[in-house]
C-alpha positions as CSV (number, residue, x, y, z in Angstrom):
1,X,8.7,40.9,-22.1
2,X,5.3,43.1,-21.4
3,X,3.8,41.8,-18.5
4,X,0.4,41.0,-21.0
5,X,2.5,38.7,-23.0
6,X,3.4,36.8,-19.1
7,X,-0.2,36.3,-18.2
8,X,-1.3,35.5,-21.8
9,X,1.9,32.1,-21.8
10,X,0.5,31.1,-18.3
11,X,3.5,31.8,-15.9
12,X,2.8,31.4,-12.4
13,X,3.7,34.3,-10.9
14,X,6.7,33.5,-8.2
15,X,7.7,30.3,-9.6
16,X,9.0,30.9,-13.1
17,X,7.4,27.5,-14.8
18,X,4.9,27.7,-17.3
19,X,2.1,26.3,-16.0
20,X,-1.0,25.1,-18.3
21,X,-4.7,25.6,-17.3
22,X,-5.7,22.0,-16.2
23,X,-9.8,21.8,-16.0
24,X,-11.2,18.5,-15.4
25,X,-12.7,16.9,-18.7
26,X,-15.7,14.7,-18.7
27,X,-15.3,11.6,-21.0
28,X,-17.2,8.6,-21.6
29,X,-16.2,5.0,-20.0
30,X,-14.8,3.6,-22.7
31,X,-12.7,7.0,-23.5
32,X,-12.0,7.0,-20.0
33,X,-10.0,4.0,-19.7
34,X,-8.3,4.6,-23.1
35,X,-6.7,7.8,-21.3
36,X,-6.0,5.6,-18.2
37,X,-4.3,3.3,-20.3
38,X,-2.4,6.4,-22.0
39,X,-1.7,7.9,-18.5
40,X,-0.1,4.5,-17.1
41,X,2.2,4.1,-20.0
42,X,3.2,7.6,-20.0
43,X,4.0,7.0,-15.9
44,X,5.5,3.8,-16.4
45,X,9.4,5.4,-15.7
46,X,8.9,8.0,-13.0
47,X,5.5,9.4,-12.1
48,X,2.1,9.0,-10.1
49,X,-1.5,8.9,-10.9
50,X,-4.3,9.7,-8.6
51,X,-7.4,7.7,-8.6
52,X,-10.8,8.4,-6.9
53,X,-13.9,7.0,-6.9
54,X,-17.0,9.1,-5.5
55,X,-21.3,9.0,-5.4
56,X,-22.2,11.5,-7.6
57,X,-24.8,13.5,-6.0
58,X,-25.3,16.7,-8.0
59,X,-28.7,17.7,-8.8
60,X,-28.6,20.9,-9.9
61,X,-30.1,22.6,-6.8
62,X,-27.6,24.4,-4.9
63,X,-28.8,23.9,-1.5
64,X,-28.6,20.0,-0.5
65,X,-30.6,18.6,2.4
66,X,-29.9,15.8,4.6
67,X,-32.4,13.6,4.7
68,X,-33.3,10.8,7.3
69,X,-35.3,8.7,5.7
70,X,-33.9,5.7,3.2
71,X,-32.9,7.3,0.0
72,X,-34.5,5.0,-3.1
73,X,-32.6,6.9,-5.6
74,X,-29.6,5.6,-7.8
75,X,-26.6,7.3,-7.9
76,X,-24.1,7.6,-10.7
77,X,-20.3,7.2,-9.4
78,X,-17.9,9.5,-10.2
79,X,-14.5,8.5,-11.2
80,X,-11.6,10.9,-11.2
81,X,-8.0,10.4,-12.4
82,X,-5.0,12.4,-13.1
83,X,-0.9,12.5,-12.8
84,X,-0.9,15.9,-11.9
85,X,-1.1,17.1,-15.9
86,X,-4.0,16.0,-17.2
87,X,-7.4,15.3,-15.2
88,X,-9.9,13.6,-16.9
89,X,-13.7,12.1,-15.4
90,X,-16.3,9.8,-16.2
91,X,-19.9,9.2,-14.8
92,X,-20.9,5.7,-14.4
93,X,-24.5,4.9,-14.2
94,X,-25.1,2.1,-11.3
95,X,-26.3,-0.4,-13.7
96,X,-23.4,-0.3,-15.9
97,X,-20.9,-0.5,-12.7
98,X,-20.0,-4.2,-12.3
99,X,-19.2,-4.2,-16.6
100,X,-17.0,-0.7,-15.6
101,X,-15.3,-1.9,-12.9
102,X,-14.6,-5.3,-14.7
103,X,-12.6,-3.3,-17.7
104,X,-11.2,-1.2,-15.0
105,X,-10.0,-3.9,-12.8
106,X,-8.2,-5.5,-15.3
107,X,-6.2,-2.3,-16.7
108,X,-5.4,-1.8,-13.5
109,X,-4.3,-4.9,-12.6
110,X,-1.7,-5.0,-16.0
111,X,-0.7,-1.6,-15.2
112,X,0.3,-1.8,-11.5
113,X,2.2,-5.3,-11.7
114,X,4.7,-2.7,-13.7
115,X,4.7,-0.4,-11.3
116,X,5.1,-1.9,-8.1
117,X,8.2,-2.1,-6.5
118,X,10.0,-5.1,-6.6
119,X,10.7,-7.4,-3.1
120,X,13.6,-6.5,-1.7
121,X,15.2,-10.2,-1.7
122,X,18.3,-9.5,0.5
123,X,16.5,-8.5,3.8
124,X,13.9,-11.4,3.2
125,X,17.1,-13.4,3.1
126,X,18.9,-12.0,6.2
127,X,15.5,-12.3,8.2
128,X,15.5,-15.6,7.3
129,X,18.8,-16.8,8.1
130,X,18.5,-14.5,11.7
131,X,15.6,-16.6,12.2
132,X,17.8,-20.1,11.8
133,X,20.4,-19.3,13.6
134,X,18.1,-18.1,16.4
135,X,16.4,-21.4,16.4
136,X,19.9,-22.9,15.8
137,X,20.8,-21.2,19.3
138,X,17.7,-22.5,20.9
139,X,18.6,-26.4,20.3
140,X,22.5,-25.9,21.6
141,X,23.0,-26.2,25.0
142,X,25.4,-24.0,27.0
143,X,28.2,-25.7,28.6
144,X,28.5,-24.5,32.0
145,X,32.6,-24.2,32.7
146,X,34.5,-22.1,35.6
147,X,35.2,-22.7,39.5
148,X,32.2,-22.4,41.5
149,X,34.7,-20.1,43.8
150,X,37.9,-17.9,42.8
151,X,39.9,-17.1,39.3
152,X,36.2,-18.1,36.9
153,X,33.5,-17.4,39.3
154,X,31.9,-14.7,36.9
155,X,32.5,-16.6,33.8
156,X,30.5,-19.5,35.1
157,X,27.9,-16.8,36.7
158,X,27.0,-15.4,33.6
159,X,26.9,-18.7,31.5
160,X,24.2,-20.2,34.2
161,X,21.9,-17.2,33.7
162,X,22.7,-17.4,29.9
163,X,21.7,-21.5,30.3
164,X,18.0,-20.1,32.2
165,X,17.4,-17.3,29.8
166,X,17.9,-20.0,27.0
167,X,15.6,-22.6,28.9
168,X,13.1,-20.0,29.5
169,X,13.2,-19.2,25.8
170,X,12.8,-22.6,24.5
171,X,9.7,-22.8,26.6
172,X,8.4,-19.6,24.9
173,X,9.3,-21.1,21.3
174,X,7.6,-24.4,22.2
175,X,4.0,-22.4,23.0
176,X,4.3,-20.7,19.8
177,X,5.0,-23.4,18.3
178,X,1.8,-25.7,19.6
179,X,-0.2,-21.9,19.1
180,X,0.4,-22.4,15.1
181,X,0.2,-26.0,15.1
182,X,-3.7,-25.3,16.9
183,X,-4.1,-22.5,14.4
184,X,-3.5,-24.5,11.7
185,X,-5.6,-27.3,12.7
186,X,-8.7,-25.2,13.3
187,X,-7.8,-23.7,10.0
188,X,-7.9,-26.8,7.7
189,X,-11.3,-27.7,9.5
């Protein structure tokens, strides 16, 4: 293969994949979230879409200056989206924003509920049945058994400062505890 006919099928050079010229298109809103719709479905497996939302402040001018005083101007937003492939852009004029971002809101809305990644239901269980047997742990009491002297000294030893380290935790609990209860209180008034 000449190296003419390379260029002219859009090989990028070092990589081996054909790679096609993406340029950003401008479309209308309603076109816009047509293609959205178009680029969800296509992602709905395996994939990822980009979205941005910008001011759109180009006037034509090259040079922009920063001005201090309070801008009275309306600006159009620019809204960007792609997967990577495809790239496509509309421009929104501020009055027609809320009705935009109505349509918008709701395709996105039935899109990502699809794509979100489901709860992972086993570690919500084990974190909740940690959490009982803790509090399990915090109502029985530690039976203090072993000679004071001798053979079971240590035993008892370390089942005393297991029965202070558990009193000491029940107090902790019990603030927590009245904390929420407050929290809630203040929270319903």
């Amino acid at each position: 293969m000449s190296k003419k006919a390379s260029s002219s099928q859009g090989f990028v050079k070092g990589k081996g994949k054909s790679h096609e010229s993406t340029h950003m298109e401008l479309v209308d809103g309603d076109t816009f979230l047509k293609k959205l719709g178009h680029l969800f479905e296509g992602t709905k497996e395996k994939g990822t879409v980009w979205l941005t939302h910008k001011r759109y402040t180009y006037d034509g001018t090259a040079d922009v200056k920063m001005e201090s005083e309070v801008d009275e101007k309306e600006y159009q937003c620019l809204v960007r989206a792609t997967d990577g492939h495809s790239k496509f852009e509309t421009l929104v004029a501020s009055a027609d924003l809320h009705q935009f971002h109505a349509a918008y809101g709701t395709l996105l809305k039935a899109s990502m509920t699809a794509h979100m990644r489901k709860r992972d239901k086993k570690k919500e269980k084990r974190k909740v049945e940690e959490a009982a047997l803790r509090k399990k742990k915090l109502s029985e009491d530690i039976v203090i058994v072993g000679a004071k002297r001798g053979k079971g000294r240590s035993k008892r030893q370390r089942r005393v400062k297991a029965a202070i380290k558990l009193e000491e935790a029940r107090i902790v609990a019990a603030k927590r505890e009245e904390q929420r209860l407050k929290a809630e209180e203040q929270h319903q008034d």
